[in-house]
DRENTORKOL-3810 file (N, C-alpha, C; in nm, 4 decimals):
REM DRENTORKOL-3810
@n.u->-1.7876; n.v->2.3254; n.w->-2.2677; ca.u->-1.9033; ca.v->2.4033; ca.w->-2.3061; c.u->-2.0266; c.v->2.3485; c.w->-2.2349
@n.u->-2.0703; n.v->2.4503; n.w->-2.1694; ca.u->-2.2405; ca.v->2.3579; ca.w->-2.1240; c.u->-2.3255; c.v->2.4813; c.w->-2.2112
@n.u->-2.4481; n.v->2.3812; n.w->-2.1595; ca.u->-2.5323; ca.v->2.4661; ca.w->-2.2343; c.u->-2.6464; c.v->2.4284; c.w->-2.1737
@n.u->-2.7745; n.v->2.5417; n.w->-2.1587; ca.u->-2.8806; ca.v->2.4995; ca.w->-2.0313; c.u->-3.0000; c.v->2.5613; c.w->-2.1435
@n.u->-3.0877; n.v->2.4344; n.w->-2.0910; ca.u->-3.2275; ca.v->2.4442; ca.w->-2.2081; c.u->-3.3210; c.v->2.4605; c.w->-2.1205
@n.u->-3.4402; n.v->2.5615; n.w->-2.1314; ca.u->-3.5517; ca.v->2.5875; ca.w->-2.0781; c.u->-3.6837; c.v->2.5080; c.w->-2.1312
@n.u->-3.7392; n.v->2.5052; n.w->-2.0568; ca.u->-3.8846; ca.v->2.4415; ca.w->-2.0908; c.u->-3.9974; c.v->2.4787; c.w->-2.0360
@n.u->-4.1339; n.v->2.4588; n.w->-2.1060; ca.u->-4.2413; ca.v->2.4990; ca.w->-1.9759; c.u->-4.2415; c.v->2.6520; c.w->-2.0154
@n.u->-4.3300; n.v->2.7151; n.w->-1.9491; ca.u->-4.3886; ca.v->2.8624; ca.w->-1.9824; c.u->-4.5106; c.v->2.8605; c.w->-2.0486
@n.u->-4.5393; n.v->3.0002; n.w->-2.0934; ca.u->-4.6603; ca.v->3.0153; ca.w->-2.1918; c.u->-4.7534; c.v->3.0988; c.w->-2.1885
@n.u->-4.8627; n.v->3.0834; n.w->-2.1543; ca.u->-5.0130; ca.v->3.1995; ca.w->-2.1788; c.u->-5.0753; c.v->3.0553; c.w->-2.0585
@n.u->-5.1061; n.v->3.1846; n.w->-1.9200; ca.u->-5.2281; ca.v->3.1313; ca.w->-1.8384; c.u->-5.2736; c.v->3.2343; c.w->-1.7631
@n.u->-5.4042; n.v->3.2349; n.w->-1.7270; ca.u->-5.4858; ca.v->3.2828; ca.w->-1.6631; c.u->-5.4456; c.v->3.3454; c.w->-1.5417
@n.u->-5.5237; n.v->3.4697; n.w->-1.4661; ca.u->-5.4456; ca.v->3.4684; ca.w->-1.3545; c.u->-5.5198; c.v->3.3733; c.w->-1.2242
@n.u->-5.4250; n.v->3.2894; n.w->-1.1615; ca.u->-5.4791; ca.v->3.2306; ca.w->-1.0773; c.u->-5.4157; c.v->3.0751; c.w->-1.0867
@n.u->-5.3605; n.v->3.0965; n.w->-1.2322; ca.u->-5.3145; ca.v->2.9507; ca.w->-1.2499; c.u->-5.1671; c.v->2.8908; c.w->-1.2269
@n.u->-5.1163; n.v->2.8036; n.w->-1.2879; ca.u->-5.0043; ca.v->2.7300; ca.w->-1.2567; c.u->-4.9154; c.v->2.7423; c.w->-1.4096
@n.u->-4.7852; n.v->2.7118; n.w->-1.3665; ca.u->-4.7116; ca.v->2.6572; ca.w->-1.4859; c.u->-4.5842; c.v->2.6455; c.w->-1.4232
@n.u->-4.4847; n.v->2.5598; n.w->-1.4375; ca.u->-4.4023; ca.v->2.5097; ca.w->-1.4480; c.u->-4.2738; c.v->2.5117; c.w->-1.5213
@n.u->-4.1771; n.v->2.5657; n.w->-1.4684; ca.u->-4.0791; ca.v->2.5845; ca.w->-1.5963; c.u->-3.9804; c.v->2.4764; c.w->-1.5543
@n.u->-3.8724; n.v->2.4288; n.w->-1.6355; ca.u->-3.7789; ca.v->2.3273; ca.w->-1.6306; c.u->-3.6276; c.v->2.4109; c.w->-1.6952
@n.u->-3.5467; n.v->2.3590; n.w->-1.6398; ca.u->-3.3986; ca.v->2.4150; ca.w->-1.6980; c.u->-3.2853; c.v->2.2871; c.w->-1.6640
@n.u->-3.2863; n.v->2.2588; n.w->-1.8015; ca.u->-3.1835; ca.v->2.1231; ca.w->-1.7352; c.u->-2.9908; c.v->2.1478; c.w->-1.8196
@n.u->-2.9209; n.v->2.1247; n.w->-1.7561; ca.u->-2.7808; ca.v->2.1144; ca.w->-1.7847; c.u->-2.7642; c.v->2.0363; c.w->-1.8654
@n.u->-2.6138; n.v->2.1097; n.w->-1.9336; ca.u->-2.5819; ca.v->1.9335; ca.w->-2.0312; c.u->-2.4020; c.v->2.0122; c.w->-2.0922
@n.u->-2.3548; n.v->1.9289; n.w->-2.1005; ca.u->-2.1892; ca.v->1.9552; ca.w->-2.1390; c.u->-2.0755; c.v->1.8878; c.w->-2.0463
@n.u->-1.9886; n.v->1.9713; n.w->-2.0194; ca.u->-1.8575; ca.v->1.9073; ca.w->-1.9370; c.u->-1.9104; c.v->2.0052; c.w->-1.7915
@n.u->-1.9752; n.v->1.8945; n.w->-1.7292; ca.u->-2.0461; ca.v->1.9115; ca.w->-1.5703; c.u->-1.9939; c.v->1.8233; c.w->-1.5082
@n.u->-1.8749; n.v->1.8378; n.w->-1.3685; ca.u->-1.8797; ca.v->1.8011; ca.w->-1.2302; c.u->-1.9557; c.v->1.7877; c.w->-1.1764
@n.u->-2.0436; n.v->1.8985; n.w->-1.1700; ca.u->-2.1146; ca.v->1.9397; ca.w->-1.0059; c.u->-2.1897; c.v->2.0881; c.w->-1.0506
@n.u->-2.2954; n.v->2.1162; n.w->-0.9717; ca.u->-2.3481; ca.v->2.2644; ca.w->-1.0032; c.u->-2.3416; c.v->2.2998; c.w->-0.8731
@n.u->-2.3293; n.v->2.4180; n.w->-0.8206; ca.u->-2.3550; ca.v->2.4712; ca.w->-0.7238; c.u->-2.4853; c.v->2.5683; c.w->-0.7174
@n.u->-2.5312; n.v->2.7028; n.w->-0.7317; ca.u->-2.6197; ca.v->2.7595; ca.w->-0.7192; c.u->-2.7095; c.v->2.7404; c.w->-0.8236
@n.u->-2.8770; n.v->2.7207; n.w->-0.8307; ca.u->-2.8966; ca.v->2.6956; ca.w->-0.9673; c.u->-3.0371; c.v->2.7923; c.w->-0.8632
@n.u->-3.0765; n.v->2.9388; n.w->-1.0301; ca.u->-3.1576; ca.v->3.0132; ca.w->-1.0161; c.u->-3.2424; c.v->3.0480; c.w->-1.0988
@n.u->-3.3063; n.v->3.1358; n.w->-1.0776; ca.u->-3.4358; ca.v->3.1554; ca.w->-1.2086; c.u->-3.3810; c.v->3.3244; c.w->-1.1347
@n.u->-3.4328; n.v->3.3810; n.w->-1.2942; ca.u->-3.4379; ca.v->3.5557; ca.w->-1.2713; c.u->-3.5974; c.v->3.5337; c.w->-1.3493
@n.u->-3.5972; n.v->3.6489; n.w->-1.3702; ca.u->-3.7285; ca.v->3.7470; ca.w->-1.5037; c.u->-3.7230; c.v->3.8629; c.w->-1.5259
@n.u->-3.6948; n.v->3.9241; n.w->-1.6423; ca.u->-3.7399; ca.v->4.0441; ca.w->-1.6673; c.u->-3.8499; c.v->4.0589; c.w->-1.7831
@n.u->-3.9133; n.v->4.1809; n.w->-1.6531; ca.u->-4.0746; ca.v->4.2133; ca.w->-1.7761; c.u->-3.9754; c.v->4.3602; c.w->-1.8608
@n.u->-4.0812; n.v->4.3632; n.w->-1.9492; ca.u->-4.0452; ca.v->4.4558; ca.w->-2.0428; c.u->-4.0415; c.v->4.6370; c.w->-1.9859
@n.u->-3.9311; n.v->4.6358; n.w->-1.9832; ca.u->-3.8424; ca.v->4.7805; ca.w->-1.9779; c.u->-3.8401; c.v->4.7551; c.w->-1.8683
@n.u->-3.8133; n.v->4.6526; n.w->-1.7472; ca.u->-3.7804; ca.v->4.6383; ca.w->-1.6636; c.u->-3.6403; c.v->4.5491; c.w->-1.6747
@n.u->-3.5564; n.v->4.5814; n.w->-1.4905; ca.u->-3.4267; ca.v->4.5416; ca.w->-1.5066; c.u->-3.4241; c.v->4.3328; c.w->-1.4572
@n.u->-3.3666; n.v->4.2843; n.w->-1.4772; ca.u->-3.3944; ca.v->4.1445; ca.w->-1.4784; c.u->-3.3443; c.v->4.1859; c.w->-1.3306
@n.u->-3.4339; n.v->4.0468; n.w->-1.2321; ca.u->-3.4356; ca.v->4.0350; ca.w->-1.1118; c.u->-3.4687; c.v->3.8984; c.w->-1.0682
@n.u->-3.3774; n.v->3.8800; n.w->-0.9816; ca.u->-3.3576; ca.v->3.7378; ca.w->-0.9115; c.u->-3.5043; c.v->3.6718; c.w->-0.8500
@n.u->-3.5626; n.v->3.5929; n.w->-0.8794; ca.u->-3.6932; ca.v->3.5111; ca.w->-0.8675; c.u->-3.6890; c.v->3.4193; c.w->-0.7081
@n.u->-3.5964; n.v->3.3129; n.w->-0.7721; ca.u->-3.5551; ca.v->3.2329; ca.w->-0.6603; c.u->-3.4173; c.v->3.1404; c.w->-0.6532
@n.u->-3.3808; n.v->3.0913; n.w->-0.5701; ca.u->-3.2462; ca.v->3.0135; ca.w->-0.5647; c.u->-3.2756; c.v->2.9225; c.w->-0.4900
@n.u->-3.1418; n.v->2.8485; n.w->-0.5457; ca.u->-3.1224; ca.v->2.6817; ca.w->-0.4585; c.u->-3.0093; c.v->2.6532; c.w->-0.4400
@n.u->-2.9198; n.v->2.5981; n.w->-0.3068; ca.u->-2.7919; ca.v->2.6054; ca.w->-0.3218; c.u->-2.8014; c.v->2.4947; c.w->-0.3216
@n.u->-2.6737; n.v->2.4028; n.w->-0.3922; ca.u->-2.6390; ca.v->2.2585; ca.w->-0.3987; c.u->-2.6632; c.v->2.1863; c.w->-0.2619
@n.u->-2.6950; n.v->2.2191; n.w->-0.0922; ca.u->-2.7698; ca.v->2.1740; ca.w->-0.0139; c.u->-2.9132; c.v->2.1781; c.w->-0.0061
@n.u->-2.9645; n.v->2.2322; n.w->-0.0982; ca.u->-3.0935; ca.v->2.2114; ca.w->-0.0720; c.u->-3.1863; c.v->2.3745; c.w->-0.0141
@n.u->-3.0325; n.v->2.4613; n.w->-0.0117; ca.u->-3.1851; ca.v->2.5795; ca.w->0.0495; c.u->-3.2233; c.v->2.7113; c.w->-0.0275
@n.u->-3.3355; n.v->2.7677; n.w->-0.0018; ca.u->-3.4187; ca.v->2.8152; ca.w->-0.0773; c.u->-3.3930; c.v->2.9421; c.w->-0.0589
@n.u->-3.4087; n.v->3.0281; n.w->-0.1799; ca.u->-3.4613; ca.v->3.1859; ca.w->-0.1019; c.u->-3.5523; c.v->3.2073; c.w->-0.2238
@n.u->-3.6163; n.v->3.3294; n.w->-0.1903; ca.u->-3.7140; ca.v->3.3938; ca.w->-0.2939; c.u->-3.7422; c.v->3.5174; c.w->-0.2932
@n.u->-3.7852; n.v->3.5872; n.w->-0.4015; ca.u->-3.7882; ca.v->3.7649; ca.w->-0.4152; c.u->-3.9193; c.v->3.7363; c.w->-0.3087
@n.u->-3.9952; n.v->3.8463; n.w->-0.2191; ca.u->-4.0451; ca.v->3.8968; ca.w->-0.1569; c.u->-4.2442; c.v->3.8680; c.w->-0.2206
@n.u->-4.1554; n.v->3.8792; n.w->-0.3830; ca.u->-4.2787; ca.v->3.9320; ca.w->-0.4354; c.u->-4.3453; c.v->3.7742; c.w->-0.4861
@n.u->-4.2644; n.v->3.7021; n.w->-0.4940; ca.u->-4.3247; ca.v->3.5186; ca.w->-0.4937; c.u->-4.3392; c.v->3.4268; c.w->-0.3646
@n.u->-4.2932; n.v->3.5119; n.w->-0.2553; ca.u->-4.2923; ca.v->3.3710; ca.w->-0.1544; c.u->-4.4263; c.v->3.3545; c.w->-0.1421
@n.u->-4.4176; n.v->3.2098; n.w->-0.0816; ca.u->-4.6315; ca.v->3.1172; ca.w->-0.0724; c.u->-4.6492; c.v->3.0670; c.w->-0.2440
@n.u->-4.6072; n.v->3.1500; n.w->-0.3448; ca.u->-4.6799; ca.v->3.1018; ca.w->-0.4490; c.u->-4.5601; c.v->3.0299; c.w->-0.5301
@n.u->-4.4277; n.v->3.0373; n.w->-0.5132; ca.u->-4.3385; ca.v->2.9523; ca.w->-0.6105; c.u->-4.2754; c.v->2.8804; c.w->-0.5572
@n.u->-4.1854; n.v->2.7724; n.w->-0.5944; ca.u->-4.1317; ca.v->2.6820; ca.w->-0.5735; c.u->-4.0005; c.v->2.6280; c.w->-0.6158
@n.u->-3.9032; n.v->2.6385; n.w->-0.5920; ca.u->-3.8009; ca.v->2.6260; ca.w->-0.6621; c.u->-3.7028; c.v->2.4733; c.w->-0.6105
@n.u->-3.7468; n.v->2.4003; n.w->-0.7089; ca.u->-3.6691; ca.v->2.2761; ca.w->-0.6658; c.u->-3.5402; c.v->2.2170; c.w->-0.7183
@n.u->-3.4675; n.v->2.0818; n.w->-0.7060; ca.u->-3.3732; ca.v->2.0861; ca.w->-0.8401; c.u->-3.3899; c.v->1.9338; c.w->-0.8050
@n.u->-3.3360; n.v->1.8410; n.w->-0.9828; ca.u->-3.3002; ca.v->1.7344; ca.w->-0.9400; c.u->-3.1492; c.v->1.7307; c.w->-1.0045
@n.u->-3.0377; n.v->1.7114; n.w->-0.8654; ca.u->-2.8801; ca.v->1.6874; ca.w->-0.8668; c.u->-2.8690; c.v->1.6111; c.w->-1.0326
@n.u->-2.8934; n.v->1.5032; n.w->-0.9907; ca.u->-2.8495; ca.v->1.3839; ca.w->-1.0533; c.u->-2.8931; c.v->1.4075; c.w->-1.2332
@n.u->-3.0022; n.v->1.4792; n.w->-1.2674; ca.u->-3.0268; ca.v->1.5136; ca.w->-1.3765; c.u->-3.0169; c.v->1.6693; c.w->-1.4667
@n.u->-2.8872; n.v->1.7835; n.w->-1.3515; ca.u->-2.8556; ca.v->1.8699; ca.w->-1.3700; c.u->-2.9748; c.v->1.9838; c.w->-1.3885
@n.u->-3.0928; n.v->1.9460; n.w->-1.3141; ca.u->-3.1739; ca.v->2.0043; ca.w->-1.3489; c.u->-3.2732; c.v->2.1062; c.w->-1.2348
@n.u->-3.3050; n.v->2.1720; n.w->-1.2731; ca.u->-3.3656; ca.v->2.2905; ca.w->-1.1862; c.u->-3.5635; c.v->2.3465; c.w->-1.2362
@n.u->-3.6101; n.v->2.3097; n.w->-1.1381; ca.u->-3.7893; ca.v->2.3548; ca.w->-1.1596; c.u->-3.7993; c.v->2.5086; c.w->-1.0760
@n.u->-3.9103; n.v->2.5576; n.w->-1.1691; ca.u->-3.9863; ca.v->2.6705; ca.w->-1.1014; c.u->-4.1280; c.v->2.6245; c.w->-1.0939
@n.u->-4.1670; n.v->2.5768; n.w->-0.9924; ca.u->-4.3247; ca.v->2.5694; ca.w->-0.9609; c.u->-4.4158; c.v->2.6846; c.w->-0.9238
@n.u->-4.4858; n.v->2.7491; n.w->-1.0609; ca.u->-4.5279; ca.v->2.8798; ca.w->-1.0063; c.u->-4.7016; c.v->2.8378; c.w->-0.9927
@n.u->-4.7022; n.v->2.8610; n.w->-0.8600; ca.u->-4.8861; ca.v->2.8633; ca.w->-0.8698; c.u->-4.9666; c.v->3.0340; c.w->-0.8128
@n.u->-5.0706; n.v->3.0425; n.w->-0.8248; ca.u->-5.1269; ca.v->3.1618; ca.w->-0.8467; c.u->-5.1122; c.v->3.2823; c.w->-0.8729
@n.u->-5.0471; n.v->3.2828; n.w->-1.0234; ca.u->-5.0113; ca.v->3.3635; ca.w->-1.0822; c.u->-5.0882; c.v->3.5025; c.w->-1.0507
@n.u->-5.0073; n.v->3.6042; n.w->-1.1113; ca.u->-5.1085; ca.v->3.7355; ca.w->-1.1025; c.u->-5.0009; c.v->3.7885; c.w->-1.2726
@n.u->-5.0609; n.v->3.8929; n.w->-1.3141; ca.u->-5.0442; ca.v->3.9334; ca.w->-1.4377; c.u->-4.9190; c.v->4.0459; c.w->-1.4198
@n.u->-4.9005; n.v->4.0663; n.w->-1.3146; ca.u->-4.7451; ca.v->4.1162; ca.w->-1.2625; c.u->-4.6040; c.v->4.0124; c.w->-1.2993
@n.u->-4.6803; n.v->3.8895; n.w->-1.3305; ca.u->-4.5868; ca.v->3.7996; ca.w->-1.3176; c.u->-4.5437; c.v->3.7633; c.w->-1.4640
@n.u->-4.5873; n.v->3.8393; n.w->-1.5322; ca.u->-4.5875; ca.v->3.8250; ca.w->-1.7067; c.u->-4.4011; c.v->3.9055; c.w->-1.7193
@n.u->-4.3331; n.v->3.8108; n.w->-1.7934; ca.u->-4.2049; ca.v->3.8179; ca.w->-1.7978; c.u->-4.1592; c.v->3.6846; c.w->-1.9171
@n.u->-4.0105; n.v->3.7822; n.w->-1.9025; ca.u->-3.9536; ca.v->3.6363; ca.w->-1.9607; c.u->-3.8190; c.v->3.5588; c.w->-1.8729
@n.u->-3.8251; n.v->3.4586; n.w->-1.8137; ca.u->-3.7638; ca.v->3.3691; ca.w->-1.7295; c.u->-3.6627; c.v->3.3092; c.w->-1.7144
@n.u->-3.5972; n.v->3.3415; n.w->-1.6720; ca.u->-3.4056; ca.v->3.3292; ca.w->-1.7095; c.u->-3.3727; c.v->3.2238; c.w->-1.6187
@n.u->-3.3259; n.v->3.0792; n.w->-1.6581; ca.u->-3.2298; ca.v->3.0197; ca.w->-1.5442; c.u->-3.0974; c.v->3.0452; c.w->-1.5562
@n.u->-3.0333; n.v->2.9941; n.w->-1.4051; ca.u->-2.8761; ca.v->3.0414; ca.w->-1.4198; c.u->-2.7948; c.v->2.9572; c.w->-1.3039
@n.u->-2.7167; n.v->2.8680; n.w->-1.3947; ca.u->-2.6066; ca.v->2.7787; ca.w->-1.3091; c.u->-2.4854; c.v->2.8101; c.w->-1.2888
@n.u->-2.4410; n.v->2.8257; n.w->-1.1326; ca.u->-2.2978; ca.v->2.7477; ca.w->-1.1266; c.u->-2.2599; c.v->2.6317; c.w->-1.1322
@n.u->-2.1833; n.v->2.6292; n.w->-1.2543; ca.u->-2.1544; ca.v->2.4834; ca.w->-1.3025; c.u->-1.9825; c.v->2.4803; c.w->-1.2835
@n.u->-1.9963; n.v->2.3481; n.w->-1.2167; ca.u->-1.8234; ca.v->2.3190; ca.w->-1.1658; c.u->-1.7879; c.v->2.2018; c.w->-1.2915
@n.u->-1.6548; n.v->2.2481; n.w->-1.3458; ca.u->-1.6011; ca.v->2.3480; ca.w->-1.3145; c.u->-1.6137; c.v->2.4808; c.w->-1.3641
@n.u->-1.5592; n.v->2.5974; n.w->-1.2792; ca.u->-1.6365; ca.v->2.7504; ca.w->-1.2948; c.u->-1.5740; c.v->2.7405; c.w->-1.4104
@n.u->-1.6614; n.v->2.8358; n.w->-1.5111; ca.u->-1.6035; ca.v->2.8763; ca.w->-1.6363; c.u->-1.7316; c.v->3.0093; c.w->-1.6539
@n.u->-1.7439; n.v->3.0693; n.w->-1.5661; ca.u->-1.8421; ca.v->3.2008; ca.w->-1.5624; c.u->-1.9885; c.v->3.1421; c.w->-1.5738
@n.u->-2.0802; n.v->3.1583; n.w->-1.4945; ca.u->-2.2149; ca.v->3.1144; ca.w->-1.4813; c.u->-2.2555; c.v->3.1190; c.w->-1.6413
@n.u->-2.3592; n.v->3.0073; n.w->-1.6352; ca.u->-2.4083; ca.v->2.9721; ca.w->-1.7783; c.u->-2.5496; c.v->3.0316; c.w->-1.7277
@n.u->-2.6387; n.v->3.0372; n.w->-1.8764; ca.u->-2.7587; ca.v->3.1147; ca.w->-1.8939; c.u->-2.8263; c.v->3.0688; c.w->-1.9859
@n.u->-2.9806; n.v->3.0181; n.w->-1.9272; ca.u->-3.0704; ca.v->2.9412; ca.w->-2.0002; c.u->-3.0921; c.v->3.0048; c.w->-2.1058
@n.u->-3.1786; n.v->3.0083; n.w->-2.2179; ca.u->-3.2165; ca.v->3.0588; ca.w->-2.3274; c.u->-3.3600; c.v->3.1829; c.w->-2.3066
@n.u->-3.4081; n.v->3.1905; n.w->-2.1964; ca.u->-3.5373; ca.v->3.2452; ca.w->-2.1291; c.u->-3.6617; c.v->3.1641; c.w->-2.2114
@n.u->-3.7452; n.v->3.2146; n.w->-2.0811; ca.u->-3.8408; ca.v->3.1496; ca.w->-2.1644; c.u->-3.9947; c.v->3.2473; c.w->-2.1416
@n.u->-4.0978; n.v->3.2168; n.w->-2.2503; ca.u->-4.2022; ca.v->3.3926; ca.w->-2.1744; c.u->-4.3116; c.v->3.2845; c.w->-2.1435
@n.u->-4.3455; n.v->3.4227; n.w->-1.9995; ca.u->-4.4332; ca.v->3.3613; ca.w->-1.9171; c.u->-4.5998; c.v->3.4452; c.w->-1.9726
@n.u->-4.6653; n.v->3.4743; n.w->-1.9711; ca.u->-4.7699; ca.v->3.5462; ca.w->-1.9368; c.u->-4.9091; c.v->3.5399; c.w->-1.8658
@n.u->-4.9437; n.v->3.6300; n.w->-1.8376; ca.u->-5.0392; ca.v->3.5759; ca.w->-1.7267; c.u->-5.1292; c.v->3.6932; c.w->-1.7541
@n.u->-5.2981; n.v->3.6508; n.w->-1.8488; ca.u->-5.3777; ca.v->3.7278; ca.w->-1.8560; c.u->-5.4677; c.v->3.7256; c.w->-1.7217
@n.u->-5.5520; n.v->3.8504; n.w->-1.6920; ca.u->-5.6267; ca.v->3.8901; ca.w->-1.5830; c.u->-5.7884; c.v->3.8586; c.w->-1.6291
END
């Protein structure tokens, strides 16, 4: 059983920062892809950013320059560094691991972001 805990989020301004955290914990080998989604309300959840167990990045279109998606291996854990928010970005924040061994991708608890104008 794993199980992946979110952290970080909240109520900020637009223009500002926040930080989310998603760390692993159970019967973990190894992770392979570790991601963030979001879905805003009556919208369909959509892929944010990724990290593959080497180290590389991608990002939706609509965050590159302003997010950051890092991980640390060793502590099963995965960051979203979001800086200059805009109020488009008001959602709630899904991480999501491949965790070896596969037993169907696990799914953070979300967490809500918002971002007043």
């Amino acid at each position: 059983q794993v199980q992946l805990v979110q952290s970080g989020g909240g109520l900020v301004q637009a223009g500002g920062s926040l930080r989310l955290s998603c760390a692993a914990s159970g019967r973990i080998f190894g992770i392979d892809d570790m991601k963030w989604y979001r879905q805003a309300p009556g919208q369909q959840r959509e892929l944010v950013a990724g990290i593959t167990s080497g180290g590389s990045t991608n990002y939706a279109d609509s965050v590159k320059g302003r997010f950051t998606i890092s991980r640390d291996s060793a502590k099963n854990t995965v960051y979203l560094q979001m800086n200059s928010l805009k109020p488009e970005d008001t959602a709630v924040y899904y991480c999501r691991m491949t965790v070896i061994p596969f037993n169907g991708d696990s799914w953070g608890q979300g967490t809500q972001v918002i971002v007043s104008s």
